[in-house]
Backbone as ProteinMPNN parsed JSONL, in Angstrom:
{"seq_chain_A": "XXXXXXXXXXXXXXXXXXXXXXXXXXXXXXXXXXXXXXXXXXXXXXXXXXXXXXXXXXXXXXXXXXXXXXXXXXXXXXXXXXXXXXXXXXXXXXXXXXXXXXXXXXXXXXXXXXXXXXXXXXXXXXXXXXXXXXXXXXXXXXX", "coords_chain_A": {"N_chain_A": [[-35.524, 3.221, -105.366], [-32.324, 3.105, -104.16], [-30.137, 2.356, -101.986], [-27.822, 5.011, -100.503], [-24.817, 4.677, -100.345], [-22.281, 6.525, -99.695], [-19.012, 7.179, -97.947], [-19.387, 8.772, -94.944], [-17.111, 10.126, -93.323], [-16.555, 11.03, -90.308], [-14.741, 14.0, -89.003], [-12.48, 15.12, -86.882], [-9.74, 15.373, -83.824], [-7.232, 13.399, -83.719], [-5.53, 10.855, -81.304], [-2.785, 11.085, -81.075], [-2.589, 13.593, -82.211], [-3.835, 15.448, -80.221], [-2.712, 14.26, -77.987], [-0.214, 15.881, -78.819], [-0.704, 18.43, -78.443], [-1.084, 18.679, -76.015], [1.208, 18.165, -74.708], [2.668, 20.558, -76.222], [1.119, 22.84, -74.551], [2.141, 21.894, -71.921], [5.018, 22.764, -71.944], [4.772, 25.395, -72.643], [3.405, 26.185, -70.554], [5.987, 25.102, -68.141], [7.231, 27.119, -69.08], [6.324, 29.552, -68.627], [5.399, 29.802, -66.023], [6.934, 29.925, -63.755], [8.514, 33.052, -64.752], [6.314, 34.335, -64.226], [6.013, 34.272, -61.517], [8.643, 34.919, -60.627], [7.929, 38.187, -61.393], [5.357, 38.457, -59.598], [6.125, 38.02, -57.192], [8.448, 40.148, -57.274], [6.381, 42.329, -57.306], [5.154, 41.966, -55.297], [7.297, 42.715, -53.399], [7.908, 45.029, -53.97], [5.803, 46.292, -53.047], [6.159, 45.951, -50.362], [8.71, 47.572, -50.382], [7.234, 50.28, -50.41], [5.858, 51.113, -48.093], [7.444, 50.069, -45.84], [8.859, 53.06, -46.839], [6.902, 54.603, -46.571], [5.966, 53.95, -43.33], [8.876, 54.768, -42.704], [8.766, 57.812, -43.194], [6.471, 58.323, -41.443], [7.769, 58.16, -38.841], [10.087, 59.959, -38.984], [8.326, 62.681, -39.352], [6.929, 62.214, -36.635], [9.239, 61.854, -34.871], [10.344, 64.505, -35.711], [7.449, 65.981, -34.107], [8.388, 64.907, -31.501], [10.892, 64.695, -30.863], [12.258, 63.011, -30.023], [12.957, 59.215, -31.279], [11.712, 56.963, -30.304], [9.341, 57.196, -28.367], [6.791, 59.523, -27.309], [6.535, 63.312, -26.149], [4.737, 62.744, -24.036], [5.606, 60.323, -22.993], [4.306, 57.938, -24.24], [4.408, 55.139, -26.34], [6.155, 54.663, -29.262], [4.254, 53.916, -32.086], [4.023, 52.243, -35.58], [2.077, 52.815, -38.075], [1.591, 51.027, -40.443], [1.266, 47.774, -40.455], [1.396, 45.616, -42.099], [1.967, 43.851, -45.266], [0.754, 43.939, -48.683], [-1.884, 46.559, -47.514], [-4.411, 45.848, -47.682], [-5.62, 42.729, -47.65], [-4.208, 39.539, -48.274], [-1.375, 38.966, -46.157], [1.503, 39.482, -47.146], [3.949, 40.699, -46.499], [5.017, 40.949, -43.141], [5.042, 43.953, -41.527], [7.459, 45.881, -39.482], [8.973, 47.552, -36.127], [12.346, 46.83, -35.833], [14.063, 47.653, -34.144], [14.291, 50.671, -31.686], [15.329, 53.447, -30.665], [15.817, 56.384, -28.623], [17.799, 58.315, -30.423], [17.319, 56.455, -32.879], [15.736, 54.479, -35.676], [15.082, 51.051, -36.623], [13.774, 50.256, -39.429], [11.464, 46.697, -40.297], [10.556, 44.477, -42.838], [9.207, 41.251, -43.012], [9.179, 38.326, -44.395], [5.925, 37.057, -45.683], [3.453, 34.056, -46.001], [3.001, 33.704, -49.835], [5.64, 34.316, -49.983], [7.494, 33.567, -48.414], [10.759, 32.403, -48.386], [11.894, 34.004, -50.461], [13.945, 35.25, -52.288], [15.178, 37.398, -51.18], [14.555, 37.934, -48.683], [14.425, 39.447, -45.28], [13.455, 42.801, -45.833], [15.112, 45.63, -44.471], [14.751, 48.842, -43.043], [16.915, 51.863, -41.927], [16.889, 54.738, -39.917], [18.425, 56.079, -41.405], [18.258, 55.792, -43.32], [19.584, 53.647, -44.876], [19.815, 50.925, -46.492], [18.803, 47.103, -46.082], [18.963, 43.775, -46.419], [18.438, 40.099, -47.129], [18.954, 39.256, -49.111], [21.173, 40.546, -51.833], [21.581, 43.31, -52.066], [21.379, 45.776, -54.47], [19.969, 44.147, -56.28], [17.801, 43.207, -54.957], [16.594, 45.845, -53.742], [16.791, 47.88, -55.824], [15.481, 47.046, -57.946]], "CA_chain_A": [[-34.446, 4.02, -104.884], [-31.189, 2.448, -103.617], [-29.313, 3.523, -100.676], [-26.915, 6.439, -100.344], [-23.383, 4.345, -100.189], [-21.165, 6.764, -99.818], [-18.272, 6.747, -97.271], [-19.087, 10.144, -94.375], [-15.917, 10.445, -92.565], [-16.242, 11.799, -89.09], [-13.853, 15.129, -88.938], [-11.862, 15.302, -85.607], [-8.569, 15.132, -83.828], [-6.569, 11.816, -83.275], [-5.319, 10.923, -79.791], [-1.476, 11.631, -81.201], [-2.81, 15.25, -82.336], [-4.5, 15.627, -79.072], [-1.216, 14.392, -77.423], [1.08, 16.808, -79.058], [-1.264, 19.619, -77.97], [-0.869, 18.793, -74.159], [2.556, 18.167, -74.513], [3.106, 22.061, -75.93], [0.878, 23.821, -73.83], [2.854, 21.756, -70.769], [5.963, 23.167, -72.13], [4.84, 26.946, -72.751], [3.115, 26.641, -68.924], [6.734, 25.144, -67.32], [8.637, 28.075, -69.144], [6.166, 31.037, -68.062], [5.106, 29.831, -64.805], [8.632, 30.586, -62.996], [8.32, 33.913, -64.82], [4.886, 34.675, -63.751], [6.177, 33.977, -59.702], [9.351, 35.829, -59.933], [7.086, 39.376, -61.378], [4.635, 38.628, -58.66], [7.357, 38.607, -56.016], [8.804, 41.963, -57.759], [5.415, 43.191, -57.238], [4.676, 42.188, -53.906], [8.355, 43.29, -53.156], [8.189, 46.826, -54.236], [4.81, 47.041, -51.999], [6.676, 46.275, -49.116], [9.064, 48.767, -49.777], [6.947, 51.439, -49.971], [5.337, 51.044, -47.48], [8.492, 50.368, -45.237], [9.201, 54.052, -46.426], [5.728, 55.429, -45.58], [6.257, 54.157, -42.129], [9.515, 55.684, -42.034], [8.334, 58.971, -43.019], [5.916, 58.743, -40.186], [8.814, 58.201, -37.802], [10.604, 60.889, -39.445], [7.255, 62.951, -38.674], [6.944, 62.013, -35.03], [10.427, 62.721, -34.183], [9.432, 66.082, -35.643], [6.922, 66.457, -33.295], [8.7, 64.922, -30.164], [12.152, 65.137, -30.562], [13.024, 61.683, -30.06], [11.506, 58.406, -32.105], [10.966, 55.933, -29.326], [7.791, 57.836, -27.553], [6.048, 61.191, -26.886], [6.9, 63.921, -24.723], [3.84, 62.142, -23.022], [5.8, 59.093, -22.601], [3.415, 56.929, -25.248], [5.144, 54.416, -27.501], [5.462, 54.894, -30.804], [3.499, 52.441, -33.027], [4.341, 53.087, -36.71], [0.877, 53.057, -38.99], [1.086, 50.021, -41.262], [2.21, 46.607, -39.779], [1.534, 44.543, -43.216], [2.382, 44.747, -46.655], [0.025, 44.923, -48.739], [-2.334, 47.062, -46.311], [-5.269, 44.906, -47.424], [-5.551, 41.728, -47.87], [-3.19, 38.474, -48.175], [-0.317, 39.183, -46.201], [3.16, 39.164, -47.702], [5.286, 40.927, -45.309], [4.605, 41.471, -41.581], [6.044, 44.927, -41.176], [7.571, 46.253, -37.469], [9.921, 48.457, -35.894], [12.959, 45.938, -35.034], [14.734, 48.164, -32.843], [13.854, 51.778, -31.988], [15.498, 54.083, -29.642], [15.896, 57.971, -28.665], [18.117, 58.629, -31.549], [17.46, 55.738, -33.964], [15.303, 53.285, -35.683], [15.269, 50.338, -38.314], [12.165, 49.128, -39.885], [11.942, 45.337, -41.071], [9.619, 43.21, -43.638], [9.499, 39.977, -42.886], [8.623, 37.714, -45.726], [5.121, 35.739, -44.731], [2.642, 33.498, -47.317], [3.94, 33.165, -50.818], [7.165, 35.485, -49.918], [8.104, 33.314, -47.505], [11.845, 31.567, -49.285], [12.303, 34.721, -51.31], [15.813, 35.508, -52.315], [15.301, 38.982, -51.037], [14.11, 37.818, -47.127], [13.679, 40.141, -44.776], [13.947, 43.591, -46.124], [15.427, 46.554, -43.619], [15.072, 50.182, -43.689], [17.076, 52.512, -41.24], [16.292, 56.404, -39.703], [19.488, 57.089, -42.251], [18.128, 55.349, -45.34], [20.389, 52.724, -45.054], [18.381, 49.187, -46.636], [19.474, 45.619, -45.637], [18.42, 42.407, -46.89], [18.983, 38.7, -46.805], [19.507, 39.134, -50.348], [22.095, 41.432, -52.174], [20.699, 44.882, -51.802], [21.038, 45.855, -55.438], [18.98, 43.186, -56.526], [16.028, 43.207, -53.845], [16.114, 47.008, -53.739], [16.946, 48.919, -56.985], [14.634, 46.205, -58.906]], "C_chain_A": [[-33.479, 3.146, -104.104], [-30.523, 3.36, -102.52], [-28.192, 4.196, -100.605], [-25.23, 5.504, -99.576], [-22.154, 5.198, -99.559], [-20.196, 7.318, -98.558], [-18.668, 8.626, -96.651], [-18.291, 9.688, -93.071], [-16.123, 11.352, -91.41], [-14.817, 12.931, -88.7], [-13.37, 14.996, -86.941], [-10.392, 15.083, -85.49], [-8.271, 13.639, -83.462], [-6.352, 11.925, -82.409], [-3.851, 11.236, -80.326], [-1.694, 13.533, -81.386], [-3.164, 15.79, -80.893], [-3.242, 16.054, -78.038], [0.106, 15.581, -77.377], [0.599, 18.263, -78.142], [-1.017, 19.511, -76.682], [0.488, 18.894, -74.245], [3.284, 20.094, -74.466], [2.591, 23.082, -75.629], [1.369, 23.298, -72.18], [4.373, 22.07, -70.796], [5.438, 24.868, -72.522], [4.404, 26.921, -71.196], [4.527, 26.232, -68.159], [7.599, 26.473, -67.729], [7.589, 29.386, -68.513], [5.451, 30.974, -66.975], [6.182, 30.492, -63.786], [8.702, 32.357, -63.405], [7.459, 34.701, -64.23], [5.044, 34.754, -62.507], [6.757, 34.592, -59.221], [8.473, 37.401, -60.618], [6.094, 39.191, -60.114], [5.236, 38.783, -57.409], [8.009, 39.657, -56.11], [7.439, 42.641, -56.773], [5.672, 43.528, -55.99], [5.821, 42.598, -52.697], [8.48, 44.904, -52.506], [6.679, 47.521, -53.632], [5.457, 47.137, -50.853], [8.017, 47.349, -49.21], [8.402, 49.756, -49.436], [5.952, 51.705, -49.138], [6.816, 50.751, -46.015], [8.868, 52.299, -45.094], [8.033, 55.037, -46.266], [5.873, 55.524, -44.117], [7.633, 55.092, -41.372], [9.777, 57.033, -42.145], [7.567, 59.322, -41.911], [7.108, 59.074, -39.123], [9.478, 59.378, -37.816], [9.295, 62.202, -39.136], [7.476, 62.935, -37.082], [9.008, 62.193, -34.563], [10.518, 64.448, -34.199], [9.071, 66.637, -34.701], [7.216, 66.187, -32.074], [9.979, 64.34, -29.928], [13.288, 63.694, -30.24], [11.949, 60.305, -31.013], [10.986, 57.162, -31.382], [9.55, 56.716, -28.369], [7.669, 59.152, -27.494], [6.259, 61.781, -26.188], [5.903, 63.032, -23.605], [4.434, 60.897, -22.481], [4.921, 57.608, -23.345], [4.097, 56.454, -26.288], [4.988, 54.783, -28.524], [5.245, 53.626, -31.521], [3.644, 52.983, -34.133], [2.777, 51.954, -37.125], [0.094, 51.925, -39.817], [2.107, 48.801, -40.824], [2.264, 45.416, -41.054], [1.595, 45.309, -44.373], [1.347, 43.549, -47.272], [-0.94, 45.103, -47.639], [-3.47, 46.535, -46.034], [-5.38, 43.667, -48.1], [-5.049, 40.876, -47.796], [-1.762, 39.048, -47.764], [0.577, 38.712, -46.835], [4.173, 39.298, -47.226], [4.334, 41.407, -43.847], [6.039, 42.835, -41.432], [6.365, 45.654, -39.172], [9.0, 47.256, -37.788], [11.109, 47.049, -35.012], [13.646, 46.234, -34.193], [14.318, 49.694, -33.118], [14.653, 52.456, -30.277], [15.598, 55.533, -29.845], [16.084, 58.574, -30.136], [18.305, 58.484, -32.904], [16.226, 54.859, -34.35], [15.655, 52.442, -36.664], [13.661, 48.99, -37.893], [12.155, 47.865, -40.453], [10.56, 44.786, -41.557], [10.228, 42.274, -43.049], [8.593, 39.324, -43.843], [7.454, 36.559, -44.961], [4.271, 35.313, -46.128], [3.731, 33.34, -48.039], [5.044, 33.462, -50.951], [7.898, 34.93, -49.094], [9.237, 32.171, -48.476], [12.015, 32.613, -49.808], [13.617, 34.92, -51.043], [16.461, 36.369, -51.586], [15.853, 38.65, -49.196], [13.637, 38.757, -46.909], [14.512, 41.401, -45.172], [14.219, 44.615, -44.808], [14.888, 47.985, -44.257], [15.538, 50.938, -42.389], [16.409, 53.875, -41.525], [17.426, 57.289, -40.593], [19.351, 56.84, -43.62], [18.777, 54.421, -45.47], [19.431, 51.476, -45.214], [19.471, 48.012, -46.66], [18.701, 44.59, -46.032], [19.061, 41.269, -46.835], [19.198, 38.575, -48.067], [20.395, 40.376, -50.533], [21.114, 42.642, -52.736], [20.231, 45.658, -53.265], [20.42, 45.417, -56.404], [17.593, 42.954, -55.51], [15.792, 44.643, -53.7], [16.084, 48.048, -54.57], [15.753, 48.27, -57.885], [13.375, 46.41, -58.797]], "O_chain_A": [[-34.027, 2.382, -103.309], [-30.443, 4.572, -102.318], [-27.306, 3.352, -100.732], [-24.739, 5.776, -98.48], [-21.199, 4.65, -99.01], [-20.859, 8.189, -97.996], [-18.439, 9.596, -97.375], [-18.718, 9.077, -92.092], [-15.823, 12.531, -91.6], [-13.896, 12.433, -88.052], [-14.162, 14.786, -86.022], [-9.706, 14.738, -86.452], [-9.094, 12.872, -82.962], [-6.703, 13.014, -81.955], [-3.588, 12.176, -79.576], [-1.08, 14.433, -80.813], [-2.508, 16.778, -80.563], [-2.853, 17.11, -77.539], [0.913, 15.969, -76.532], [1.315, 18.944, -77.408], [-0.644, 20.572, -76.181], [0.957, 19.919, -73.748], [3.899, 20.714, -73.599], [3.012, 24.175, -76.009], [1.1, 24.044, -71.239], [5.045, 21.723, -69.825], [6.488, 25.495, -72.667], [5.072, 27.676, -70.489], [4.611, 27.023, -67.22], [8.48, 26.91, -66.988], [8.202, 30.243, -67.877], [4.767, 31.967, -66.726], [6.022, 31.547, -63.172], [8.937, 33.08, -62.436], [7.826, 35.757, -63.714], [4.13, 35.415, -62.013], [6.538, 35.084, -58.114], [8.464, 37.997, -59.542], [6.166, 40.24, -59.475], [4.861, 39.644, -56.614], [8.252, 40.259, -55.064], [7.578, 43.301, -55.743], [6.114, 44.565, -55.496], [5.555, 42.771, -51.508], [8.814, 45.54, -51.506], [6.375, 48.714, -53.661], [5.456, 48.202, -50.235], [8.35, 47.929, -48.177], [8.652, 50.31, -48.366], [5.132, 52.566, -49.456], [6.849, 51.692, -45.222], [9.072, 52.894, -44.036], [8.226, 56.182, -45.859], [5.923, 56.604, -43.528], [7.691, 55.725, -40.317], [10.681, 57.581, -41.514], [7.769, 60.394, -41.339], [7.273, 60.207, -38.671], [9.553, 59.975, -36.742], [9.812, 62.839, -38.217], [8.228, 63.718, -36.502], [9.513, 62.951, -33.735], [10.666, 65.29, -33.314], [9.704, 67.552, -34.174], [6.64, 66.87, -31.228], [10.205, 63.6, -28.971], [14.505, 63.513, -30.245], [10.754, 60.353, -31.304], [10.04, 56.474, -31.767], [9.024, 55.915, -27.597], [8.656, 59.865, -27.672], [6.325, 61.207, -25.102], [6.316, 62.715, -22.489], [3.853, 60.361, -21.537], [5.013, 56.461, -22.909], [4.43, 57.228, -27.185], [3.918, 55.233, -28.934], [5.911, 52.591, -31.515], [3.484, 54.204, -34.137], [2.492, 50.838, -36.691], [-1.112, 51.733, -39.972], [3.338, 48.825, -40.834], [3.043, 44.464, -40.997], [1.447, 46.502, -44.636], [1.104, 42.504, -46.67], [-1.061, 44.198, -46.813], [-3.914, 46.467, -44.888], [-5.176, 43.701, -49.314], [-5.104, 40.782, -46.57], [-1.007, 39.521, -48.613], [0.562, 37.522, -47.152], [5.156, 38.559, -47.269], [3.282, 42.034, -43.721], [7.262, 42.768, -41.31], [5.675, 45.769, -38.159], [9.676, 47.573, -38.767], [10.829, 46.477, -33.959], [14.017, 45.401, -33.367], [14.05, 50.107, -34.247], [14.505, 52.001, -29.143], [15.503, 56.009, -30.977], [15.23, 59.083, -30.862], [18.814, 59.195, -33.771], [15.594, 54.438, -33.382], [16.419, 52.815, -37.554], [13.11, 48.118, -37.221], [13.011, 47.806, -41.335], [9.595, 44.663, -40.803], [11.384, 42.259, -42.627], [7.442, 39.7, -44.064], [7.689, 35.664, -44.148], [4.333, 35.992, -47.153], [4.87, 33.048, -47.676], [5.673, 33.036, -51.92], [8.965, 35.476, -48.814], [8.752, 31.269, -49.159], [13.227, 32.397, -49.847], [14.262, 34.824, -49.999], [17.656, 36.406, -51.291], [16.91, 38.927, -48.629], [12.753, 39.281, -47.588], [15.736, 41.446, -45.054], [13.393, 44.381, -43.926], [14.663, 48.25, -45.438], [14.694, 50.823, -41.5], [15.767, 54.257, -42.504], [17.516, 58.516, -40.648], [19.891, 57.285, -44.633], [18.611, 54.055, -46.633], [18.57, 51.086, -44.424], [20.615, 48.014, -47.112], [17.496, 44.766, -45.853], [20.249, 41.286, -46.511], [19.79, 37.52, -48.292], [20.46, 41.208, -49.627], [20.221, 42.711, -53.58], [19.089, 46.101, -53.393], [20.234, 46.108, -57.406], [16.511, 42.441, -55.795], [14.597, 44.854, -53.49], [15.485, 49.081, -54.268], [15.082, 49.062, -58.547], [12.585, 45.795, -59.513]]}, "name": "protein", "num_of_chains": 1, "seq": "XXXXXXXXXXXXXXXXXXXXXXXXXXXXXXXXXXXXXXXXXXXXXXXXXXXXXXXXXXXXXXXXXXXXXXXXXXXXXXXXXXXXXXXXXXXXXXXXXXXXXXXXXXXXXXXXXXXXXXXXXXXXXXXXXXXXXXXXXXXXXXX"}
């Protein structure tokens, strides 16, 4: 018996095939990374509004019940309910009352963690509905 000659070719990729492959999954990750950052900033956006207007339903509430929205007939501050956005976990916005008196208030996000640089900043909300931002209002708040 003579020996089995014949030529078995190892199947695989080349280092140019290999190459190309990194190359266009480092061109599909630079185009839908930037996408992927601004939806997660939408997201974590449109938590801190609503949550801005939870608190200022409370307010809206407690003036209700005591006639003005800086404190209680008792004389006890008012503290509005939820001071971060989202309510658990990794902050995004530090929420507060930035000014509050008898006949007025206005609630403010402040952009903290990955929100901090957003286009938006710090979002507002007045006791008239009126919203303010460091970005253009129809773009950080209709969106």
């Amino acid at each position: 018996m003579g020996l089995n000659t014949t030529n078995n070719k190892l199947a695989g990729f080349s280092l140019i095939e290999l190459m190309i492959t990194v190359v266009v999954v480092g061109i599909l990750a630079a185009v839908a990374l930037p996408s992927y950052q601004d939806s997660v900033r939408q997201s974590n956006r449109a938590a801190a509004k609503a949550i801005l207007h939870e608190n200022a339903q409370f307010m809206e509430q407690f003036y209700t019940e005591n006639n003005q929205y800086d404190q209680t007939i008792g004389s006890v501050a008012v503290a509005i309910p939820f001071a971060q956005s989202p309510k658990t976990g990794t902050i995004q916005y530090n929420i507060s009352l930035q000014s509050v008196a008898t006949a007025a208030f206005t609630l403010q996000a402040v952009p903290a963690g990955f929100m901090v640089g957003d286009v938006c900043g710090t979002l507002t909300l007045t006791n008239t509905g009126v919203r303010g931002t460091g970005g253009t209002v129809a773009q950080c708040w209709d969106r």
